[in-house]
Backbone as CSV, one residue per row, in Angstrom:
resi,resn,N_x,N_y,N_z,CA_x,CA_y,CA_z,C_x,C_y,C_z
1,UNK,-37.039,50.203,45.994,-36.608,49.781,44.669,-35.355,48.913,44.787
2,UNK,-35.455,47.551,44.167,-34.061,46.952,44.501,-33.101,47.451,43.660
3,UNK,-31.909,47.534,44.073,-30.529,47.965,43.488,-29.946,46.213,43.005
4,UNK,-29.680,46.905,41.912,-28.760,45.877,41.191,-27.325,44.968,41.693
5,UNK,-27.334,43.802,42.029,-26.248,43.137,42.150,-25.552,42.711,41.357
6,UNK,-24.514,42.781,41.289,-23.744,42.277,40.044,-23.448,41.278,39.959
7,UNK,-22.830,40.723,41.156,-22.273,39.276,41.487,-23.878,37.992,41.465
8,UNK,-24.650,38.537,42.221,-25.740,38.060,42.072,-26.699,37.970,41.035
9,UNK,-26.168,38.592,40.363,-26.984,38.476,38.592,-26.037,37.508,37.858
10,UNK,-24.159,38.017,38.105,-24.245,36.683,37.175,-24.149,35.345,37.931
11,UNK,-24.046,34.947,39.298,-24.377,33.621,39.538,-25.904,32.693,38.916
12,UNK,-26.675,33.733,39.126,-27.732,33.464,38.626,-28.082,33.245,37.350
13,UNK,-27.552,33.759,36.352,-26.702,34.097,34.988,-26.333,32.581,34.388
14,UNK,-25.396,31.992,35.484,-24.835,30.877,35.509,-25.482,29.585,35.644
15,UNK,-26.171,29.700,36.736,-27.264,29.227,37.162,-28.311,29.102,35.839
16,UNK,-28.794,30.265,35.279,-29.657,29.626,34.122,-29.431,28.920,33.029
17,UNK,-28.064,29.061,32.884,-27.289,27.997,31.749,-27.131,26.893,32.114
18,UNK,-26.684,26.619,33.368,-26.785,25.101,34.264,-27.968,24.532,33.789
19,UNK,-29.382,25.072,34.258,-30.901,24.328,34.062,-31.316,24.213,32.531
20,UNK,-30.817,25.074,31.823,-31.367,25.368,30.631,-30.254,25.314,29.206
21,UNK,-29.368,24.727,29.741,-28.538,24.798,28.410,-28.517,23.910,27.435
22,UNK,-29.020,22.437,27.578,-29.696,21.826,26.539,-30.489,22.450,24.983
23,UNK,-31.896,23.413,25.945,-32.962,23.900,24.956,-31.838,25.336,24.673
24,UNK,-31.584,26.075,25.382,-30.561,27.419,24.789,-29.467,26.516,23.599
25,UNK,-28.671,26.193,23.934,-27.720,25.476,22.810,-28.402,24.778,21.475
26,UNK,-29.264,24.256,21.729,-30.223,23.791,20.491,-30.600,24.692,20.068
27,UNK,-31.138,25.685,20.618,-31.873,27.323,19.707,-31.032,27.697,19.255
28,UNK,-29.569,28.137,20.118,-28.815,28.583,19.096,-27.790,28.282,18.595
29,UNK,-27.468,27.257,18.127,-27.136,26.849,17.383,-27.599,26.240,16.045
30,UNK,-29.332,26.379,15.898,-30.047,26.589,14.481,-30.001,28.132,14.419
31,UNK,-30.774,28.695,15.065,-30.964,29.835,15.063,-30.066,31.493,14.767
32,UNK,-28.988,30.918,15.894,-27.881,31.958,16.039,-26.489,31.736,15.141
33,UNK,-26.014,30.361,15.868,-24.973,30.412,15.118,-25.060,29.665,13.260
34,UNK,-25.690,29.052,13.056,-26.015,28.886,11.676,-25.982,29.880,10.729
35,UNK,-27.235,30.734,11.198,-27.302,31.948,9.860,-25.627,32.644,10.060
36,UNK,-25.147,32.655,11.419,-23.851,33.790,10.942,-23.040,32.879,10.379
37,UNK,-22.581,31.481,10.569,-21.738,31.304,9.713,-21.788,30.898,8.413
38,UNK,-23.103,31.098,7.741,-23.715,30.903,6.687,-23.125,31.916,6.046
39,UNK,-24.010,33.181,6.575,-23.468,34.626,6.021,-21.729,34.643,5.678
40,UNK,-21.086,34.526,7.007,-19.428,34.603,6.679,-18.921,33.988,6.121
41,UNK,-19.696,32.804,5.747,-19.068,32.014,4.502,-19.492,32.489,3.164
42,UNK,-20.183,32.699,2.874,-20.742,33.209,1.394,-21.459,34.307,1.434
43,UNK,-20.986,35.079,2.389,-21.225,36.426,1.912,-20.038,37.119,2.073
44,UNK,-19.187,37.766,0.993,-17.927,38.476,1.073,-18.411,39.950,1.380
45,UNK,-17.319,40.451,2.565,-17.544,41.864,3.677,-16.608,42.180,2.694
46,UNK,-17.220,43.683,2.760,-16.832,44.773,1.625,-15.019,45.130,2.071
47,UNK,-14.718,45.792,1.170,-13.085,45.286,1.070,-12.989,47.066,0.910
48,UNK,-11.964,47.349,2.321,-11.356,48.870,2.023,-9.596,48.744,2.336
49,UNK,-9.667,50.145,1.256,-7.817,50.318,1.078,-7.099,50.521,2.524
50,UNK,-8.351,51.577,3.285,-7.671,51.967,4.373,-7.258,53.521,4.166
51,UNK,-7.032,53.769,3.168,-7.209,55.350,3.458,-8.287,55.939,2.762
52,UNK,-9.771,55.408,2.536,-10.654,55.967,2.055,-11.421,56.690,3.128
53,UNK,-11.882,58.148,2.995,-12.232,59.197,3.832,-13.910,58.900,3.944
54,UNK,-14.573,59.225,4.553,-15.760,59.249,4.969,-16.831,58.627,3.713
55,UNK,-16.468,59.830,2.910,-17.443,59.884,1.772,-17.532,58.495,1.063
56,UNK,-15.994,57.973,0.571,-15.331,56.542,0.072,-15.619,55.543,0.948
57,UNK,-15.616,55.302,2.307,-16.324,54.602,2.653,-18.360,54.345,2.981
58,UNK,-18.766,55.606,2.926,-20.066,55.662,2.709,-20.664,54.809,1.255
59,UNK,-19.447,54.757,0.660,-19.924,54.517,-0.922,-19.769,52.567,-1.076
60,UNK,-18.376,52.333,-0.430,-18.880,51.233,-0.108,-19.770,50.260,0.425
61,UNK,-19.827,50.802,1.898,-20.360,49.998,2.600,-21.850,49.924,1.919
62,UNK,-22.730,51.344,1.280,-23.875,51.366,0.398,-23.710,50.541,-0.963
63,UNK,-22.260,50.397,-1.513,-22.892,49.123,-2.710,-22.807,47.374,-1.879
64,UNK,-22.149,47.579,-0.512,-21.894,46.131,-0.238,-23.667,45.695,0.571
65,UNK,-24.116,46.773,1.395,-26.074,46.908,1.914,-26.868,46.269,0.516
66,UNK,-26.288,47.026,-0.565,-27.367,47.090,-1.637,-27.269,45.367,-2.556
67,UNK,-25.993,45.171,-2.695,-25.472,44.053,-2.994,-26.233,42.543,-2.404
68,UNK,-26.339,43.079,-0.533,-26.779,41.935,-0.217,-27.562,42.189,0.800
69,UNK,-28.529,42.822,0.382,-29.528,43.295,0.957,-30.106,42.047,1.573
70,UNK,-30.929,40.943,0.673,-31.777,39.916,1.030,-30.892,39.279,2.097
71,UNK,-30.032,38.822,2.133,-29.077,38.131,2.926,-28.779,38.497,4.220
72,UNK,-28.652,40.151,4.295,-28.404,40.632,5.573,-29.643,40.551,6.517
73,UNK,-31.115,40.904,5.295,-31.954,40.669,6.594,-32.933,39.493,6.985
74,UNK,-32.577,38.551,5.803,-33.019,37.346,6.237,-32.025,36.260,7.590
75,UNK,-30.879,36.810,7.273,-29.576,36.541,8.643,-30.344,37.206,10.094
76,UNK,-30.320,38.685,9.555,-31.031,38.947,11.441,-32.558,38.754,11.578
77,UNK,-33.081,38.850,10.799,-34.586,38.177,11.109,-34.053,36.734,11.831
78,UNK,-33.386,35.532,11.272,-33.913,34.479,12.213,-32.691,34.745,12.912
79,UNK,-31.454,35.147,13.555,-31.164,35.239,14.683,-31.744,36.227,15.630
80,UNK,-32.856,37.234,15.087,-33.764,38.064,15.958,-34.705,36.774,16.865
81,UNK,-35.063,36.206,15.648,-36.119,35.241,16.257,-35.433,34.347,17.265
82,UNK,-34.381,33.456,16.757,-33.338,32.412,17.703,-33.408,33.377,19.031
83,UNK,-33.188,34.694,19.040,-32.748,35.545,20.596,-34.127,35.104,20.875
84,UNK,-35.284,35.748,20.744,-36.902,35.567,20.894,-36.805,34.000,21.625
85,UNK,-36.699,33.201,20.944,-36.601,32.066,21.851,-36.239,31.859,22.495
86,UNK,-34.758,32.041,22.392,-34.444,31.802,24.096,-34.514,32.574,25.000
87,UNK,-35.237,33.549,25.296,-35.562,34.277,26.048,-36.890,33.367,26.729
88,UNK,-37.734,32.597,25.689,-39.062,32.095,26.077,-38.597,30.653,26.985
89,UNK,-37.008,30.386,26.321,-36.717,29.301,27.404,-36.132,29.416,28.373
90,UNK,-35.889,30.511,28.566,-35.038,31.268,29.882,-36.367,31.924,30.622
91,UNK,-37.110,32.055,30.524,-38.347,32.771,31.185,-38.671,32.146,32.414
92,UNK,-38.562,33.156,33.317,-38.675,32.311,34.695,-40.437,31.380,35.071
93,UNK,-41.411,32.171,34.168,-42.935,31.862,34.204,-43.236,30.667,33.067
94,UNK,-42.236,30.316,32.640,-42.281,29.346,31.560,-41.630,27.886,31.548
95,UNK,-42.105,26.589,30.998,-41.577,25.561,31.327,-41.834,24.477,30.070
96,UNK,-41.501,25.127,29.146,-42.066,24.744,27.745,-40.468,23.981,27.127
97,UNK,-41.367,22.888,26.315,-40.269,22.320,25.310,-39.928,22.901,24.347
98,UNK,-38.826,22.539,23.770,-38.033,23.568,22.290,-39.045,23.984,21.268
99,UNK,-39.745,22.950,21.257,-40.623,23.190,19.956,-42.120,24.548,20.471
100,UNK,-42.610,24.025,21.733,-43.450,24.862,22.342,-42.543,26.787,22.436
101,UNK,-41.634,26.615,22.654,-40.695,28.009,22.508,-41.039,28.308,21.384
102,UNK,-40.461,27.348,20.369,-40.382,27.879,19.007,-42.117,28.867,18.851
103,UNK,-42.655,27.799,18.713,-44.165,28.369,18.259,-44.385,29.818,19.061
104,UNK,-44.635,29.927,20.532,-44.688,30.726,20.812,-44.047,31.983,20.792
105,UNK,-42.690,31.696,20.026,-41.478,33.212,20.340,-42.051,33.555,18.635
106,UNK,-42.780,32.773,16.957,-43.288,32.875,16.008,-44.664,33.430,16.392
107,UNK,-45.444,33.524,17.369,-46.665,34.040,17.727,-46.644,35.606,18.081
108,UNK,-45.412,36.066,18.706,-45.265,37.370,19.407,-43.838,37.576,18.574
109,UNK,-43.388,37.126,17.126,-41.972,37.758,16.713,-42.797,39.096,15.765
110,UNK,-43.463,39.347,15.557,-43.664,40.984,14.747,-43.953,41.742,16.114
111,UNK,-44.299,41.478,17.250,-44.657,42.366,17.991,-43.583,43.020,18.706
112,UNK,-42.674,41.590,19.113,-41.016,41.953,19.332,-40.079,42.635,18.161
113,UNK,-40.739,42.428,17.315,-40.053,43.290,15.612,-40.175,44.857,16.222
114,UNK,-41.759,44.618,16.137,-42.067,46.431,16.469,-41.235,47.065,17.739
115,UNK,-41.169,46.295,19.019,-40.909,46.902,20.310,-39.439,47.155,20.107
116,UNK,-38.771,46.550,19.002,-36.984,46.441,18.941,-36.957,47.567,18.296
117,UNK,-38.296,48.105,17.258,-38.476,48.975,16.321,-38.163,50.253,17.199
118,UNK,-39.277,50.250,17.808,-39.445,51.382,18.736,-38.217,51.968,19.998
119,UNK,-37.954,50.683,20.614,-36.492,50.931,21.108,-35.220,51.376,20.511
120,UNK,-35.182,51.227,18.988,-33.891,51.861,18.180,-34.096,53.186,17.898
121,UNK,-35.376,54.098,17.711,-35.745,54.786,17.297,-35.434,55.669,18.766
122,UNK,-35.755,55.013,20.079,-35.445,56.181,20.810,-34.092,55.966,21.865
123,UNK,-33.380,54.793,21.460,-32.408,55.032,21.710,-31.451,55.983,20.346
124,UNK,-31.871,55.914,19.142,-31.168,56.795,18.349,-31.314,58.481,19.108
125,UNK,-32.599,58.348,19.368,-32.613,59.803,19.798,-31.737,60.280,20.981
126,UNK,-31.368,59.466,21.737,-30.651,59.453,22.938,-29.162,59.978,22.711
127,UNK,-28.980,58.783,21.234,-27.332,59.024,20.911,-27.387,60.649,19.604
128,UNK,-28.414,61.115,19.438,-28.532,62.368,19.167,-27.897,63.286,20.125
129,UNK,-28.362,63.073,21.136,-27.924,63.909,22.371,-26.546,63.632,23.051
130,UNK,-25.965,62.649,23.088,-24.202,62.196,23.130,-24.437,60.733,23.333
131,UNK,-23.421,60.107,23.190,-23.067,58.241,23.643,-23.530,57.584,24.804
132,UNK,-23.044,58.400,25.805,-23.946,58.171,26.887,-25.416,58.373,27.351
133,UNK,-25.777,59.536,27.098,-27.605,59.309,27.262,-28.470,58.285,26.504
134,UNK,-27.508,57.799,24.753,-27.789,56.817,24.234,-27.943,55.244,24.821
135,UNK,-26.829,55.282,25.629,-26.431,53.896,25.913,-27.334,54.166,26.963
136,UNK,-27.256,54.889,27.780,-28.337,54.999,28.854,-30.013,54.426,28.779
137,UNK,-30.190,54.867,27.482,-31.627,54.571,27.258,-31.824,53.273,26.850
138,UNK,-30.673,52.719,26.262,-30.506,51.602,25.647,-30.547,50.219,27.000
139,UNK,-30.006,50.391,27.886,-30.034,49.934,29.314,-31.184,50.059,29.639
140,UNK,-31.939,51.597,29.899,-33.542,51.250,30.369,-34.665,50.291,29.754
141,UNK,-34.485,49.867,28.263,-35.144,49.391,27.564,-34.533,47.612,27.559
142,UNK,-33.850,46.971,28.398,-33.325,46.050,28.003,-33.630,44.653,28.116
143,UNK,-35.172,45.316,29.612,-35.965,44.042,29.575,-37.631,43.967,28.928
144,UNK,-37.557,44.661,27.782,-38.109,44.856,26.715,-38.816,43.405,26.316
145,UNK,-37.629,42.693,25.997,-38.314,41.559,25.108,-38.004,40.390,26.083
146,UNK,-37.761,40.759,27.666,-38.499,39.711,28.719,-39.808,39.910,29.101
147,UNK,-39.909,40.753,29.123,-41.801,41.911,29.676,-42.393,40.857,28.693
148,UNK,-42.210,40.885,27.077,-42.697,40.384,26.694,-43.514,38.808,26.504
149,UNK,-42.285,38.600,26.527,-42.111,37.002,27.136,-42.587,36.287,28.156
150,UNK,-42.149,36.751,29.350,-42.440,36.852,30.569,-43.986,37.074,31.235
151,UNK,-43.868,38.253,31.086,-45.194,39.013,31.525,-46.627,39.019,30.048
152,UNK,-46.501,38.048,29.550,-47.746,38.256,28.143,-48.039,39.583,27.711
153,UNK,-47.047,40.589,27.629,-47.387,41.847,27.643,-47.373,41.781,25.880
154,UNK,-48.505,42.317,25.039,-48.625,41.792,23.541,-48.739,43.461,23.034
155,UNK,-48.570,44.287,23.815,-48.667,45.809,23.638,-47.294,46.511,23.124
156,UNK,-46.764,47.097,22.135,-45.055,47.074,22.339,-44.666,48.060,23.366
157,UNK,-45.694,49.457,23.311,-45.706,50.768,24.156,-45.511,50.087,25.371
158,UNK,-46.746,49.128,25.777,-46.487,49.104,27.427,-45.788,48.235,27.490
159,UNK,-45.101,47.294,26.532,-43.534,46.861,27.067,-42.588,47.486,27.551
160,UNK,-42.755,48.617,26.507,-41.694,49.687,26.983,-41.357,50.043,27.929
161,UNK,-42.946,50.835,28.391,-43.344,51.920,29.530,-42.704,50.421,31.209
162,UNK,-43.050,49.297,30.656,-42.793,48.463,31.763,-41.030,48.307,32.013
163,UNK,-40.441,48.310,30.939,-39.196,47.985,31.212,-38.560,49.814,31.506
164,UNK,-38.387,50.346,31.423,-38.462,51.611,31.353,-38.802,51.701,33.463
165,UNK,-39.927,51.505,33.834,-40.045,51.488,35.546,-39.593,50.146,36.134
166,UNK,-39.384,48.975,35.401,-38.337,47.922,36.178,-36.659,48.553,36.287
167,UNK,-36.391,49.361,35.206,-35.269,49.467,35.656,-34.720,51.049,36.153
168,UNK,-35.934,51.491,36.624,-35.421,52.823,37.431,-34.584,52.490,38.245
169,UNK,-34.036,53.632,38.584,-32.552,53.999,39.678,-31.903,52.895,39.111
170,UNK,-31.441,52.548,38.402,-30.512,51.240,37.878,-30.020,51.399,36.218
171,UNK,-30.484,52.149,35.886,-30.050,52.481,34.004,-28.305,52.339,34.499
172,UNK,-27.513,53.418,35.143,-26.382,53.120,34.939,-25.552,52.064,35.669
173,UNK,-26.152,51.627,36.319,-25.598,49.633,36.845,-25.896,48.724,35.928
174,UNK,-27.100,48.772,35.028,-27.219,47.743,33.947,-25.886,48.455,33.196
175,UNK,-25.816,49.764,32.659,-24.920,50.481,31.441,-23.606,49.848,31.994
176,UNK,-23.160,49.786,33.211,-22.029,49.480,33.515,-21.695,48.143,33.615
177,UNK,-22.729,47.087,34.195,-22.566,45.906,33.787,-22.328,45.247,32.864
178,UNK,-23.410,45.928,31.910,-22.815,45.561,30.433,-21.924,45.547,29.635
179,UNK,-21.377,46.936,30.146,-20.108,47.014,29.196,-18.849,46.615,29.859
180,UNK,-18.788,46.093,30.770,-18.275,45.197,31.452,-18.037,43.943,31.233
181,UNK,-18.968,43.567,31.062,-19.211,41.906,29.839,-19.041,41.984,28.586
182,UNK,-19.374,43.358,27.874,-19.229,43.586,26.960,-17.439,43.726,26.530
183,UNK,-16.723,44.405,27.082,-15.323,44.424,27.217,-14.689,43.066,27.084
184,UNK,-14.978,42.532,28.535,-14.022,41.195,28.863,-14.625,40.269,27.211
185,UNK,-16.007,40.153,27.328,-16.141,39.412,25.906,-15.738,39.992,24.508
186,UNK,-15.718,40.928,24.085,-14.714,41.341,22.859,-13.237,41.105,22.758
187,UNK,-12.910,41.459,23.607,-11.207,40.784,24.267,-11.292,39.428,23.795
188,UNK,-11.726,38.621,24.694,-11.693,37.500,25.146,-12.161,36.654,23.249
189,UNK,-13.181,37.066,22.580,-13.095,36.719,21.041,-12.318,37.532,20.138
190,UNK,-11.619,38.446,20.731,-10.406,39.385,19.875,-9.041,38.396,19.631
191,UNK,-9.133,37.786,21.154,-7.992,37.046,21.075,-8.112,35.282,20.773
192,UNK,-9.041,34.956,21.007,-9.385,33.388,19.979,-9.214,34.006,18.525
193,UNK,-9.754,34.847,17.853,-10.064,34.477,16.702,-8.694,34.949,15.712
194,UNK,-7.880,36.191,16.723,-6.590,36.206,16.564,-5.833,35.146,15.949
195,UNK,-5.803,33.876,17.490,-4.973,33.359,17.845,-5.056,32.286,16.520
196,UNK,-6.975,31.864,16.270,-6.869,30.826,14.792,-6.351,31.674,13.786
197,UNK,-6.584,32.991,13.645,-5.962,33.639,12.516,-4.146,33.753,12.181
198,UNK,-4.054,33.294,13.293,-2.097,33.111,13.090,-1.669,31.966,13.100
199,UNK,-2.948,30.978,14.081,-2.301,29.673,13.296,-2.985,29.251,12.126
200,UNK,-3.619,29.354,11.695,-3.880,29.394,10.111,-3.217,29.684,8.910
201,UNK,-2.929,31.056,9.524,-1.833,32.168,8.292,-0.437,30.884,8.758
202,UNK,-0.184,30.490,10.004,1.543,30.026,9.824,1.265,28.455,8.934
203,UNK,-0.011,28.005,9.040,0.178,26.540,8.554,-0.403,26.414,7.227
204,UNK,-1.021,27.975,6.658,-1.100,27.756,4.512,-0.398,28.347,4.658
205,UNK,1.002,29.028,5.221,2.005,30.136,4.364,1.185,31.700,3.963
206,UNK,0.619,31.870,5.124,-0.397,33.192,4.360,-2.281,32.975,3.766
207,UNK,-2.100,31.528,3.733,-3.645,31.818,2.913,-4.568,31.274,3.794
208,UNK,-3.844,30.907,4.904,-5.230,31.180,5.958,-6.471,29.723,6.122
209,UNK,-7.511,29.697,6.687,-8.348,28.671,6.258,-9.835,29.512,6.873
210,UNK,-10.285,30.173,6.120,-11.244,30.564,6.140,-12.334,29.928,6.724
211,UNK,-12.406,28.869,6.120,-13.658,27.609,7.071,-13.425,27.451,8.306
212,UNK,-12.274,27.360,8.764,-11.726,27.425,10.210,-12.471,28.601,10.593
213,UNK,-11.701,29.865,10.159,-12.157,31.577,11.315,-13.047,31.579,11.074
214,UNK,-14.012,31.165,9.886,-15.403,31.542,10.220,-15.973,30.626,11.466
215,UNK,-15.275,29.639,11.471,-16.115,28.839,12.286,-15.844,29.317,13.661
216,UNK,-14.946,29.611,13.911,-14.643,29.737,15.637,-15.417,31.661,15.864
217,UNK,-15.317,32.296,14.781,-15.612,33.544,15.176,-17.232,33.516,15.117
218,UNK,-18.051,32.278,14.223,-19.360,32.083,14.691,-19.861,31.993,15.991
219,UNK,-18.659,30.711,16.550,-18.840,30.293,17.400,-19.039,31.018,18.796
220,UNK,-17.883,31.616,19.102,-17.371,33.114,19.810,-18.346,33.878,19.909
221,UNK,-19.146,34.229,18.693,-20.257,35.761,18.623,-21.261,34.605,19.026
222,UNK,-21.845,33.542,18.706,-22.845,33.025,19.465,-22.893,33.059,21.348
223,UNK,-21.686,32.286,21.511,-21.437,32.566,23.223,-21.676,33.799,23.611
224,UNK,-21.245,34.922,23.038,-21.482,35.885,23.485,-22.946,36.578,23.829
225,UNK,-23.708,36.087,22.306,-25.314,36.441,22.501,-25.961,35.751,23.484
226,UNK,-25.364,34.314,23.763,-26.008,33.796,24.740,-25.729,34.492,25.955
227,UNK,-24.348,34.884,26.353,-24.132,35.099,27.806,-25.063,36.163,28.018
228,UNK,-25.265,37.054,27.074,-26.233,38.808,26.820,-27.292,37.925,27.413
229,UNK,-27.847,37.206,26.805,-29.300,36.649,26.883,-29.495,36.308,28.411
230,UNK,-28.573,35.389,28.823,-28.287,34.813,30.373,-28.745,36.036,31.526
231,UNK,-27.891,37.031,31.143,-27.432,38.084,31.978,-28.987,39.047,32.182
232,UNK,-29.423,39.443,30.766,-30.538,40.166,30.615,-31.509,39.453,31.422
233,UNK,-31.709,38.027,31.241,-32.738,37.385,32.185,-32.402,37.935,33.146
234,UNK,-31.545,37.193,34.042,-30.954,37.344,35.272,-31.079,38.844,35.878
235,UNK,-30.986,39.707,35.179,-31.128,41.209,35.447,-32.820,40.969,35.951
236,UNK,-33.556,40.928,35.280,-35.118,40.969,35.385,-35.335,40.143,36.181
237,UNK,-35.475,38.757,36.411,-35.336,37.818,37.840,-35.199,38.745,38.941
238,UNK,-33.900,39.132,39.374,-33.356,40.226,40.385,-34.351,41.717,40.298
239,UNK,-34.526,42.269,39.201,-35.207,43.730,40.102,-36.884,43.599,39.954
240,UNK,-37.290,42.212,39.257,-38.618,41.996,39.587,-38.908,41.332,40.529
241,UNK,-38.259,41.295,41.619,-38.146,40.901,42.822,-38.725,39.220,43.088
242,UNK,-38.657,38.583,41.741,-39.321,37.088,41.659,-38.486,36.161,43.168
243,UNK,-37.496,36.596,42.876,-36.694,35.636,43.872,-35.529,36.500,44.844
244,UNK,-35.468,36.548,46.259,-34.374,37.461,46.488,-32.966,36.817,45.886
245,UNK,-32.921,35.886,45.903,-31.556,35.312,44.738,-31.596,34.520,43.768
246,UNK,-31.611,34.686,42.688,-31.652,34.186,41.184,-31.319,32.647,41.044
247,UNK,-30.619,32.197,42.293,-30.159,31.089,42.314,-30.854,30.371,42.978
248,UNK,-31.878,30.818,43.694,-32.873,29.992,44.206,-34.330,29.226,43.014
249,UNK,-33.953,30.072,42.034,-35.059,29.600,41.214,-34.957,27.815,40.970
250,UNK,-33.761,27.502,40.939,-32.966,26.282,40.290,-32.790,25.534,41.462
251,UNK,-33.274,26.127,42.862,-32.916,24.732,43.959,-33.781,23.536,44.260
């Protein structure tokens, strides 16, 4: 069973953004970053005092869901789909133009609906049991919607059951990788969106420029989905033993 490299996943990582960042940047940037800064612009996030207790915030956040219901899930429907694609242009078995992605990631997006379905449902059960067996399961399931992609697998179960034995002996090297990337990248947009948020606040006197932070914190959470996207390939490349180095795909 191959063991996970880290260094070698993200060169490779890197490597797929090198070959492919044309069609990735075009996807998402209709796809990904559009709908969010659509949403953060005209959709106002529910507003707390700060000392409201459980219950007081349950009550919000349920009239701000109910408020904008249509909005929230017409936002992750097409950045569900935008991810769907570029996964189909990151696919190591694939060599398709933007538009050929498109169609095809719209041919298999309810089936990837269901398999995301099914993966929340038992990673919830996981985080029933504590944070970690959650996140754990959440890692086994992560090349889910490459199986798909990848491998024509149109079944959601045996997506599962497939990603689930690609990443034996390895759940906690993906868990740790991730949150690894996951870290340095929250930081790393903690402190951009900071940094426009203070020069903003110093140059209206307080009132900020909203069109600005939305824009850079779009921007920021897009990079980030992409690098996820990069990495997740790159993970599957490496323990489906396609290539002994990820970086050979691109020579």
């Amino acid at each position: 069973m191959t063991k996970l490299n880290y260094m070698q996943c993200w060169n490779g990582a890197m490597a797929l953004l090198g070959a492919h960042k044309e069609a990735i940047i075009a996807i998402a940037g209709v796809f990904l970053f559009l709908p969010t800064f659509l949403f953060s612009q005209f959709v106002d996030q529910p507003l707390l005092n700060g000392d409201e207790d459980i219950n007081g915030m349950m009550v919000v956040y349920s009239a701000y869901f109910s408020e904008n219901a249509l909005s929230i899930m017409a936002s992750n429907l097409i950045i569900s789909f935008g991810g769907l694609a570029i996964y189909f242009a990151l696919a190591p078995s694939r060599n398709n133009t933007v538009a050929e992605d498109l169609v095809a990631a719209l041919k298999v997006f309810l089936i990837y609906l269901i398999a995301n379905f099914l993966t929340g449902l038992l990673t919830l059960m996981g985080f029933f049991l504590l944070i970690v067996p959650g996140l754990y399961v959440a890692c086994r399931f992560i090349l889910v919607p490459v199986v798909i992609v990848d491998q024509d697998e149109r079944n959601p179960i045996e997506a599962l059951k497939k990603s689930w034995s690609l990443t034996r002996n390895n759940g906690f090297a993906i868990f740790l990788f991730i949150l690894i990337i996951a870290v340095v990248g929250t930081i790393t947009m903690g402190v951009l969106q900071s940094v426009t948020g203070i020069i903003a606040g110093l140059a209206t006197s307080g009132a900020g420029w909203p069109f600005i932070e939305n824009l850079v914190a779009s921007l920021t959470g897009t990079a980030f989905q992409l690098v996820l996207s990069l990495v997740i390939i790159s993970i599957y490349i490496q323990l489906t033993g396609r290539k002994s180095d990820v970086k050979e795909v691109f020579n």
